[in-house]
C-alpha positions as CSV (number, residue, x, y, z in Angstrom):
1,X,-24.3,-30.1,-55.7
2,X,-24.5,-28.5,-59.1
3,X,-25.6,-31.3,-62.2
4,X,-25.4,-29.1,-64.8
5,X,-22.1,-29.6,-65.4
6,X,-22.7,-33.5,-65.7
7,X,-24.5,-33.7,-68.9
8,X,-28.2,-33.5,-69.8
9,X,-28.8,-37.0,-69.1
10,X,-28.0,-36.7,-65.4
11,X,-30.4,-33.6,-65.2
12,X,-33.1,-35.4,-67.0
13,X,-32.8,-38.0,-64.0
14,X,-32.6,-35.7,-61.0
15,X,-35.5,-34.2,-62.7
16,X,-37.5,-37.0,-62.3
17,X,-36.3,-38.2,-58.9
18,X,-37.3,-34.5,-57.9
19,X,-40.8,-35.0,-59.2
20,X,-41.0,-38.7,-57.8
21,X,-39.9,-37.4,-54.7
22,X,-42.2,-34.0,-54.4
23,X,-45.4,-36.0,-55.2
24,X,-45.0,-38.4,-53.2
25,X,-44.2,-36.3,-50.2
26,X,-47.0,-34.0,-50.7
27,X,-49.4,-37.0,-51.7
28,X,-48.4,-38.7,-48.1
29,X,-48.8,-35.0,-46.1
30,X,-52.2,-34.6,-47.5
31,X,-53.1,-37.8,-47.0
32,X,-52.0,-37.7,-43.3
33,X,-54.0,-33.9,-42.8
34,X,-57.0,-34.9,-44.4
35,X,-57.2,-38.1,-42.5
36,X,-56.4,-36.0,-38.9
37,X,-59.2,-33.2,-40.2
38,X,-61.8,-35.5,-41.1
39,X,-61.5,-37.8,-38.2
40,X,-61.3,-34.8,-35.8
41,X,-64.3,-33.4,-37.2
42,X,-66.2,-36.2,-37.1
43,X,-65.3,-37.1,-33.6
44,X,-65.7,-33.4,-32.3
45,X,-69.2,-33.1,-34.3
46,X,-70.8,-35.8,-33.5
47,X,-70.4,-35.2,-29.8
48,X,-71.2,-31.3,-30.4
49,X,-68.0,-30.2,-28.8
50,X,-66.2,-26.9,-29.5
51,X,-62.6,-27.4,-29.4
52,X,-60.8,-24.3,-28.5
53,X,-57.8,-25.4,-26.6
54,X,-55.5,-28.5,-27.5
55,X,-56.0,-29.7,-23.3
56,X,-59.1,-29.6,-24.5
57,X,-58.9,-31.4,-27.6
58,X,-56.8,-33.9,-25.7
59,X,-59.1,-34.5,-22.6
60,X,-62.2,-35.1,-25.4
61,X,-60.1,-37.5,-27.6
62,X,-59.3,-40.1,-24.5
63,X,-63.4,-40.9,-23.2
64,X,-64.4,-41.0,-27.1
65,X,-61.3,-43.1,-28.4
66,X,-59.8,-44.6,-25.6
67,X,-57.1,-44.0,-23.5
68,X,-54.1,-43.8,-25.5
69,X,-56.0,-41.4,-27.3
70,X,-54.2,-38.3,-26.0
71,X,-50.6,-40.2,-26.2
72,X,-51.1,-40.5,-29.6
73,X,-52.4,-37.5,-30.5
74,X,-49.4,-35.5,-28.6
75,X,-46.8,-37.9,-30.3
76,X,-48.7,-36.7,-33.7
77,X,-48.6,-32.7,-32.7
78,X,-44.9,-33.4,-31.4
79,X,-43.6,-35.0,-34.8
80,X,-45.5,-32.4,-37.0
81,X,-43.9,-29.5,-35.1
82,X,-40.6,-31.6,-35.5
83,X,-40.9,-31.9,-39.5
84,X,-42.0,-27.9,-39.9
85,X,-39.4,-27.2,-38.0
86,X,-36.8,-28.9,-39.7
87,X,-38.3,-27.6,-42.7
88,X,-38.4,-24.0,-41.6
89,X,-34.5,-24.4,-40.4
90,X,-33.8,-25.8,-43.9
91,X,-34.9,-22.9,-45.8
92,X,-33.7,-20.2,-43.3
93,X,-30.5,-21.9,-44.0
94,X,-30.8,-22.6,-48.0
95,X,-31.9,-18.0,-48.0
96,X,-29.0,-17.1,-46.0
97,X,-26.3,-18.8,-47.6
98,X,-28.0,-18.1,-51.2
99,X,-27.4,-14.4,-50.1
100,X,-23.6,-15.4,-49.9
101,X,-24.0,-16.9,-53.7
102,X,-23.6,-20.4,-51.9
103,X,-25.7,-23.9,-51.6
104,X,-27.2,-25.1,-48.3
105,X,-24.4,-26.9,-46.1
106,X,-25.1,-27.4,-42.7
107,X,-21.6,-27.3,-42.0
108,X,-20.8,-24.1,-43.7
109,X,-21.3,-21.0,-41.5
110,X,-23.7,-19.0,-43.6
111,X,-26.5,-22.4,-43.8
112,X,-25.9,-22.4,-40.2
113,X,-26.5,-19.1,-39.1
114,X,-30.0,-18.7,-40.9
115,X,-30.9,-22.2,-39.2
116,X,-29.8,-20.8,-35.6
117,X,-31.8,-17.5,-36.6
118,X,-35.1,-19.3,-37.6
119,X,-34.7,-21.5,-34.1
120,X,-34.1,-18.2,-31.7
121,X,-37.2,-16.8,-33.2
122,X,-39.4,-20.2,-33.5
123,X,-38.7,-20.4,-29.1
124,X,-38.8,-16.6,-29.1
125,X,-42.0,-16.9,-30.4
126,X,-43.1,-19.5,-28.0
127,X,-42.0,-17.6,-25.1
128,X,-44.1,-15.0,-26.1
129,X,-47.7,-16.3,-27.5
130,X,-49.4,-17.4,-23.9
131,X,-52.2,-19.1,-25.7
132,X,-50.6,-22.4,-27.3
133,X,-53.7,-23.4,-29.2
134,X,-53.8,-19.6,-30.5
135,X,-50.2,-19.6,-31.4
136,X,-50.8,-22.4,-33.2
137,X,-53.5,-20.9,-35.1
138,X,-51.8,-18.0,-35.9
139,X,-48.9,-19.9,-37.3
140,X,-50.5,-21.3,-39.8
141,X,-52.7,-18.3,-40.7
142,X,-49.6,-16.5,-40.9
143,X,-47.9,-20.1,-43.3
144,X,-50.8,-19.9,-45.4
145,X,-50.9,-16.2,-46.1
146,X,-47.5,-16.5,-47.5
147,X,-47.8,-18.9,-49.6
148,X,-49.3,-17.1,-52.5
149,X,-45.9,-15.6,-52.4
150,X,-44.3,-18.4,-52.6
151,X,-46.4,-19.6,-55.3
152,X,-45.5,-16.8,-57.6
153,X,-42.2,-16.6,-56.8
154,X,-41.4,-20.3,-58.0
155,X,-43.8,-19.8,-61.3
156,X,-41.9,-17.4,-62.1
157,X,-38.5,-18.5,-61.4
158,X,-39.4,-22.6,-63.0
159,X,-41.1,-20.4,-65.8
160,X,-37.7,-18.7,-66.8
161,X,-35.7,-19.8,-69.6
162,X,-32.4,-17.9,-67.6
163,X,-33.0,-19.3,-64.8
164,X,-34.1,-23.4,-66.0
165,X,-33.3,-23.5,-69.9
166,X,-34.5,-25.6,-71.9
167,X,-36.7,-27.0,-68.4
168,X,-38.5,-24.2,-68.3
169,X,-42.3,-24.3,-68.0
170,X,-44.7,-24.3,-70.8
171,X,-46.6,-21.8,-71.4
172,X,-50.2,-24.2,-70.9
173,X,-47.8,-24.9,-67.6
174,X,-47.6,-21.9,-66.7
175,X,-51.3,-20.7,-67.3
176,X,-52.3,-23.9,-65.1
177,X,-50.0,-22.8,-62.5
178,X,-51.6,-19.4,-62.6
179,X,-54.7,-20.4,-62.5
180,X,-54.0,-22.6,-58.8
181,X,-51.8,-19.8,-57.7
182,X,-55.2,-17.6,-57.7
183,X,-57.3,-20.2,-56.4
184,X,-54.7,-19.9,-53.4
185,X,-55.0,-16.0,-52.8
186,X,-58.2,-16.3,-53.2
187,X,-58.9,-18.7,-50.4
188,X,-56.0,-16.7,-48.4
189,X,-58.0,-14.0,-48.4
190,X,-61.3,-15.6,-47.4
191,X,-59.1,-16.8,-44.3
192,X,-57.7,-13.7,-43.8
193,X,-61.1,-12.1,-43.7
194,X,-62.6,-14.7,-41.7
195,X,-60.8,-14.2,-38.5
């Protein structure tokens, strides 16, 4: 749904929703992945195992935290390979039907054909890595090496007076956005030559 058409107060309070909305979502996500990382690491280190397979991870989790352990612990990998999913299908569908100079409508056939592609390739994928604890290393290797692209991309579309006005980033903004945007190459390609 386009706003700009409804007057600058309306944008000035979609604005902030937007903000509300992003940092809350991203404070909760991290809250949740630091919470998973540090309590598997503590658990795993403290009882010197090397997890290299998520049976693995599942079989050590139920002796050292009980049994419902491993329920929970599918039910968490289950819902976060839900959400990215959903995600992923969301964007595939927002790209293809901004090719067609259109919004994201899951209805409209454009939005749904980038959603179907992403899902053939997400179980296409699956069908082919043998190794589900590798696949699922690889995935995000492969998330976080894009994301400097990401990164840019948006910096430089948010820091476009064309593209946002008057909304458009600052340019102490923009130099702080810069800035992170490096620190996230950088520590891509740290990963990247780490593996």
């Amino acid at each position: 749904m386009h706003f700009e058409g409804q007057g600058e107060q309306v944008i000035e309070e979609r604005l902030r929703y937007e903000l509300f909305d992003t940092l809350f979502s991203m404070g909760v996500g991290w809250a949740i992945n630091s919470a998973m990382v540090i309590l598997a690491a503590t658990t795993f280190f403290a009882h010197g195992i090397v997890v290299d397979d998520l049976t693995v991870a599942a079989a050590t989790l139920s002796p050292i935290l009980g049994p419902v352990s491993s329920t929970i612990f599918a039910v968490a990998l289950l819902f976060a390979g839900l959400s990215s999913s959903v995600t992923a299908g969301m964007v595939a569908g927002t790209i293809t039907a901004g090719m067609f100079d259109e919004e994201y409508d899951i209805h409209d056939r454009h939005s749904s054909i980038g959603v179907a592609v992403c899902f053939v390739g997400a179980v296409a994928a699956c069908l082919i890595v043998p190794n589900p604890f590798e696949g699922l290393i690889w995935s995000q290797a492969l998330l976080s090496l894009q994301l400097p692209i990401t990164v840019f991309v948006l910096i430089r579309l948010t820091s476009s007076r064309r593209v946002m006005g008057k909304y458009a980033n600052s340019r102490p903004l923009n130099a702080l956005l810069v800035g992170i945007g490096a620190i996230v190459t950088v520590l891509d390609i740290v990963l990247l030559t780490e593996m």
